[in-house]
C-alpha positions as CSV (number, residue, x, y, z in Angstrom):
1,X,11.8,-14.8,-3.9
2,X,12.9,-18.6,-4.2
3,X,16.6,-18.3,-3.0
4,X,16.7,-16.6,0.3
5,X,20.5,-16.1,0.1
6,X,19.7,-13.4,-2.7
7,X,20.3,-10.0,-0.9
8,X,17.0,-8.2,-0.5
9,X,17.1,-4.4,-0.6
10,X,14.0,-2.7,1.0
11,X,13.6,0.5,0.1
12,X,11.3,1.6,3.3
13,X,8.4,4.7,3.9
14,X,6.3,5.1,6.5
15,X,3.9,2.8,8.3
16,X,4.5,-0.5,10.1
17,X,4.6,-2.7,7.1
18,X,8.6,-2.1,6.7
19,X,9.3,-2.8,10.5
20,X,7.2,-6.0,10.0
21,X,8.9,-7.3,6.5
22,X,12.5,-6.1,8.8
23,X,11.5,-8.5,11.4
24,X,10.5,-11.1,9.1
25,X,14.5,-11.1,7.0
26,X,16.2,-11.2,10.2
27,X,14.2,-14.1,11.5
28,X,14.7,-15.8,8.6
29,X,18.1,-15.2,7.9
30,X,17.7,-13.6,4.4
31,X,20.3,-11.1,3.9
32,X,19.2,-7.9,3.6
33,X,19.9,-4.1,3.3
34,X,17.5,-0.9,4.4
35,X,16.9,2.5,2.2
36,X,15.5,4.5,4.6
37,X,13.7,7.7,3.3
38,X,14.1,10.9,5.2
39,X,10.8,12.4,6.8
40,X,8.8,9.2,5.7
41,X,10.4,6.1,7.3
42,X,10.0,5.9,11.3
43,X,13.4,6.3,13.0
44,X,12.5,4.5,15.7
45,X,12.3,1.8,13.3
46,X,15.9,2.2,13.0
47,X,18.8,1.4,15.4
48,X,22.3,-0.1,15.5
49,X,21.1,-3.6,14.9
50,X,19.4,-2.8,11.3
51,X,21.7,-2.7,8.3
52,X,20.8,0.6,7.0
53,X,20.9,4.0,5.7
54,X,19.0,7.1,5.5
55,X,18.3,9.3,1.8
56,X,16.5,12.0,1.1
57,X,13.6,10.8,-1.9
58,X,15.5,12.7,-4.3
59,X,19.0,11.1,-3.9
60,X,18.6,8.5,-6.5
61,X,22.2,8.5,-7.3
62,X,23.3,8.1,-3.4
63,X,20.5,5.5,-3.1
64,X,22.1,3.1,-5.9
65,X,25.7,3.8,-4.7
66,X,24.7,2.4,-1.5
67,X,22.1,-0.4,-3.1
68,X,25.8,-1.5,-5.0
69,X,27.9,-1.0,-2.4
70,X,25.3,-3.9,-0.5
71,X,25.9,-5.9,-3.1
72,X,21.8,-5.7,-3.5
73,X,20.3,-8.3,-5.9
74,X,16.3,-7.8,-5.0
75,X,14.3,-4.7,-4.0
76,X,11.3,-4.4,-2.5
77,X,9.7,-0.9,-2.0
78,X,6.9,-0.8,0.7
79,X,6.0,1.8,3.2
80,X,3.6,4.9,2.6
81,X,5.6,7.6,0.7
82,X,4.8,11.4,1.2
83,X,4.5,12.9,-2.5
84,X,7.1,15.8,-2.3
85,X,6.1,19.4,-4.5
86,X,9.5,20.1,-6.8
87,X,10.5,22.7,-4.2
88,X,10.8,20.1,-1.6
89,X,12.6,17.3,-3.7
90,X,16.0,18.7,-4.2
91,X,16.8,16.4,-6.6
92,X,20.6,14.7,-7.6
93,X,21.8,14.5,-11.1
94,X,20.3,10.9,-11.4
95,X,16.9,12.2,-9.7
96,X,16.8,15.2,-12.6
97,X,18.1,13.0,-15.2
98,X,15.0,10.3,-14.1
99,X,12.3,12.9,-14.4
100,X,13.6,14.4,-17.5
101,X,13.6,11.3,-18.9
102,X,9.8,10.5,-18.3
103,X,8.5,13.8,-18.6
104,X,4.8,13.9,-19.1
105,X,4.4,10.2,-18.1
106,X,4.7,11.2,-13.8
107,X,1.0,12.7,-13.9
108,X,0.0,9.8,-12.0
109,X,1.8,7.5,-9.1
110,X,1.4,4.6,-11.3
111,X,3.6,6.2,-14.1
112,X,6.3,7.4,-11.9
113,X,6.3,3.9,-10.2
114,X,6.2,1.6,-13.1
115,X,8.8,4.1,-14.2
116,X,11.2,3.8,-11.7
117,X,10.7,0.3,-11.2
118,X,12.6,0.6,-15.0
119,X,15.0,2.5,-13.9
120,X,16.0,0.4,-10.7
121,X,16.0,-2.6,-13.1
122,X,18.3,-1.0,-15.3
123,X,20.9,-1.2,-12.8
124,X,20.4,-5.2,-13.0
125,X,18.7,-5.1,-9.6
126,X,15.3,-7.1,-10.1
127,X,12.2,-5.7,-8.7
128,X,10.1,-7.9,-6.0
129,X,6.8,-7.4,-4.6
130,X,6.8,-7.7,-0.6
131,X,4.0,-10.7,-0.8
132,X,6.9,-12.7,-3.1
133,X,8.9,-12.4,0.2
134,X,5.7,-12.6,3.2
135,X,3.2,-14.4,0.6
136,X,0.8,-14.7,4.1
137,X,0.3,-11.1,3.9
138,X,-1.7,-11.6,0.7
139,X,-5.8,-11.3,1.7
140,X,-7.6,-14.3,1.7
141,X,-10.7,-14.4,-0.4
142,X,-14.4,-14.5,1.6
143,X,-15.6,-13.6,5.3
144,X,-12.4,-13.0,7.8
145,X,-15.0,-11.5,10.3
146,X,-17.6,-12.9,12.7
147,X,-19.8,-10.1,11.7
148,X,-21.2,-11.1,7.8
149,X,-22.2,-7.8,5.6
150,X,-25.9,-8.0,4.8
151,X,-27.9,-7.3,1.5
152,X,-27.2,-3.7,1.4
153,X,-23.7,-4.0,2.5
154,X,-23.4,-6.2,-0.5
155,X,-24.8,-3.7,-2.5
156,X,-22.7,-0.9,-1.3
157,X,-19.5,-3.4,-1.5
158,X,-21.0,-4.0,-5.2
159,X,-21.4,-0.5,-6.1
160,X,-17.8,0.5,-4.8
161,X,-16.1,-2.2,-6.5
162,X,-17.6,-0.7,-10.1
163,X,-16.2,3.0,-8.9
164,X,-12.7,2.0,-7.7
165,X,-12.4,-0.2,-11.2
166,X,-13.3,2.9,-13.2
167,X,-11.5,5.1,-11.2
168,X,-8.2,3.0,-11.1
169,X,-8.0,2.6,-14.2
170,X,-7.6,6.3,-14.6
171,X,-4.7,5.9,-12.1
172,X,-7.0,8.0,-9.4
173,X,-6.9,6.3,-5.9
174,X,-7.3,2.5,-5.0
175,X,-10.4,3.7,-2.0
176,X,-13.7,4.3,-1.9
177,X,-16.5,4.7,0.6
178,X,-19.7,3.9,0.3
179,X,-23.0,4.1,2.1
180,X,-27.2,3.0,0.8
181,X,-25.6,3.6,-2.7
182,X,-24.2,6.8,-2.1
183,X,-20.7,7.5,-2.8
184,X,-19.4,9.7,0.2
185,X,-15.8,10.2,-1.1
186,X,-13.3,8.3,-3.4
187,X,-9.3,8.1,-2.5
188,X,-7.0,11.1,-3.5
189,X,-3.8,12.2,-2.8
190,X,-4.4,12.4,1.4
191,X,-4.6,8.6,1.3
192,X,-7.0,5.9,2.7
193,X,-7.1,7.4,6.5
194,X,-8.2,10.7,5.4
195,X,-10.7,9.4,2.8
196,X,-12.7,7.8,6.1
197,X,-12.1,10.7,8.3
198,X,-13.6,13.3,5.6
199,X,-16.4,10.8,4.9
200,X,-17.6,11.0,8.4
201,X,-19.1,14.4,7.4
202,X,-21.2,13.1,4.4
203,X,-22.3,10.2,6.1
204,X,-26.6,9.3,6.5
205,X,-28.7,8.1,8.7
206,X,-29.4,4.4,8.9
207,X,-26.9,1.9,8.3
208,X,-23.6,3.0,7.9
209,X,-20.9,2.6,5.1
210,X,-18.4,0.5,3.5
211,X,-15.1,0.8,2.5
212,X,-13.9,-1.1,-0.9
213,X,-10.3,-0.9,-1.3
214,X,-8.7,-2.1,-4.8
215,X,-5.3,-2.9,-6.5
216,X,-5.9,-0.9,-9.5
217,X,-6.3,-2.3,-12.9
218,X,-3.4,-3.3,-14.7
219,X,-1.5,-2.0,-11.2
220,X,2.1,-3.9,-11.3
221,X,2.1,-6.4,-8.0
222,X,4.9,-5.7,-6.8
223,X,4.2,-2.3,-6.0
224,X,2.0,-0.4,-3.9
225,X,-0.2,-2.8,-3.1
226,X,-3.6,-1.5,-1.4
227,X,-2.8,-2.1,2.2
228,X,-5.1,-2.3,5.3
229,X,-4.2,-2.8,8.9
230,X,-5.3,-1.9,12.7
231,X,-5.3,1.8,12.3
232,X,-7.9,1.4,9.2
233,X,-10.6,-0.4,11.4
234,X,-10.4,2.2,14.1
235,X,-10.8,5.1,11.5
236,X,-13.6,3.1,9.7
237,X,-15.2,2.4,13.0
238,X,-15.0,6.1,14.1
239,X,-16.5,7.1,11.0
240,X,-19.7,4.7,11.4
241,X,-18.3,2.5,9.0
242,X,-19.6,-1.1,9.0
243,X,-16.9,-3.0,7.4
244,X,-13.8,-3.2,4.8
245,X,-14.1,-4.6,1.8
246,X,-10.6,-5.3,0.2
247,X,-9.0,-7.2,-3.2
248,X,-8.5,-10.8,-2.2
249,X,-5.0,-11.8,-3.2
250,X,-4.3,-8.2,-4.7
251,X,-4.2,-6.1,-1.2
252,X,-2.2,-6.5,2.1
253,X,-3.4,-6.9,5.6
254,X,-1.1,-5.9,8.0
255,X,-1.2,-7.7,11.2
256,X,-3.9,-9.7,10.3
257,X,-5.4,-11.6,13.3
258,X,-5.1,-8.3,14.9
259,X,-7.2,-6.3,12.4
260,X,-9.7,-9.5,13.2
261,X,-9.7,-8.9,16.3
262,X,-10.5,-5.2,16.4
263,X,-13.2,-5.4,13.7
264,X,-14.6,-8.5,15.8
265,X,-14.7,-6.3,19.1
266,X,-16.3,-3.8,17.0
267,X,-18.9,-5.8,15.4
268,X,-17.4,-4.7,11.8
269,X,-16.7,-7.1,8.5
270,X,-13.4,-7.5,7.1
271,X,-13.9,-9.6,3.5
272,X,-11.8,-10.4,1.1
273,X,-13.5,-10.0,-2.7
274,X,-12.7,-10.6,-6.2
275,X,-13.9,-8.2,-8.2
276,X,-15.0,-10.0,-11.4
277,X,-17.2,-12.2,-9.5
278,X,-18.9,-8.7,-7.7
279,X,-19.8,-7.2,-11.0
280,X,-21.0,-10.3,-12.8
């Protein structure tokens, strides 16, 4: 976003990537406006001193009365988003009128995302990806850790980024772990943390396992973005994980001298890859 006197609207799930970006508009002055989704956003992220409001995911049509009532001229949607069954969702007019309209196309998050990115844009409110607002959030390529991965880490890094490549591209998860070769478990619909956890069970002896997280391929930027932070390394390292293996310049690290830190103290590697030059 060049002009910081647009109006950003962020619509915000869970995590501590909205509180962060939050942070970051009213330090710099950019004019902003919170969505706040019900049972996914952190209240406590929330008091009198943040322009908000709260919707339920399925009130579309409240969510745009309030976007125009802001006067919002960018959105940004970032936070982890709990996938609701059609009992759960409730939906508005709008909310039925946006899944009518794309119908076979929601099997997968991507379709229902690049769809609704559409539909927000059909309101003449343009779409922005969090790292056009906090570019430093971006990973860098190469070692971030003191710790370096050795040849079979490599290997396993390798091997993972060929499985999340094939397996993105069928719109099925951005994670996968990864240990001697062995793929212990590939990202579904519980999300990154649960992937390691479950993995834990599968895991050999010897050296332990990787995890290669990826933007998918063809993924639109400006929405969700594979994202890593504190919480990952203390799953990975719980899970006899060595390291973390993520999409330089396509994936988020949240808090990132932090994550450093941990995965220093832990004797873990954080690197930043690209892809294309793994699988050469």
């Amino acid at each position: 976003m060049s002009d910081n006197k647009r109006k950003l609207g962020i619509i915000a799930g869970g995590g501590s990537i909205p509180k962060m970006l939050i942070d970051y508009v009213k330090s710099n002055q950019i004019p902003y406006f919170v969505l706040a989704i019900e049972g996914n956003s952190d209240r406590a992220h929330f008091d009198e001193t943040v322009n908000h409001k709260w919707i339920r995911i399925g009130q579309a049509g409240t969510g745009f009365k309030f976007l125009k009532d802001e006067n919002v001229q960018d959105v940004v949607m970032i936070g982890t988003i709990h996938r609701p069954t059609l009992q759960e969702l409730v939906p508005d007019l709008r909310t039925a009128a946006f899944f009518a309209k794309i119908g076979l196309k929601a099997l997968g998050d991507d379709g229902i995302l690049r769809a609704l990115v559409k539909e927000i844009e059909s309101e003449n409110i343009k779409v922005v990806g969090v790292h056009e607002v906090m570019p430093e959030l971006l990973t860098k390529e190469g070692l971030l850790t003191k710790t370096k991965p050795d040849k079979q880490a490599l290997a396993d890094i390798k091997r993972g980024v060929e499985v999340d490549l094939t397996l993105g591209a069928l719109d099925v998860g951005q994670s996968v772990v990864v240990q001697q070769g062995l793929v212990l478990g590939v990202e579904g619909i519980e999300g990154t943390d649960m992937l390691i956890k479950r993995c834990k069970d599968y895991a050999r002896k010897g050296a332990g396992g990787v995890l290669v997280k990826l933007r998918k391929p063809n993924q639109d930027m400006r929405i969700d973005l594979p994202t890593i932070g504190v919480k990952t390394i203390e799953n990975a390292h719980k899970s006899g994980l060595r390291g973390v293996a993520v999409h330089a310049g396509n994936a988020l690290i949240v808090n990132e001298q932090e994550v450093i830190k941990l995965a220093n103290k832990y004797k873990m590697f954080v690197i930043g890859v690209n892809p294309a030059e793994m699988i050469k």
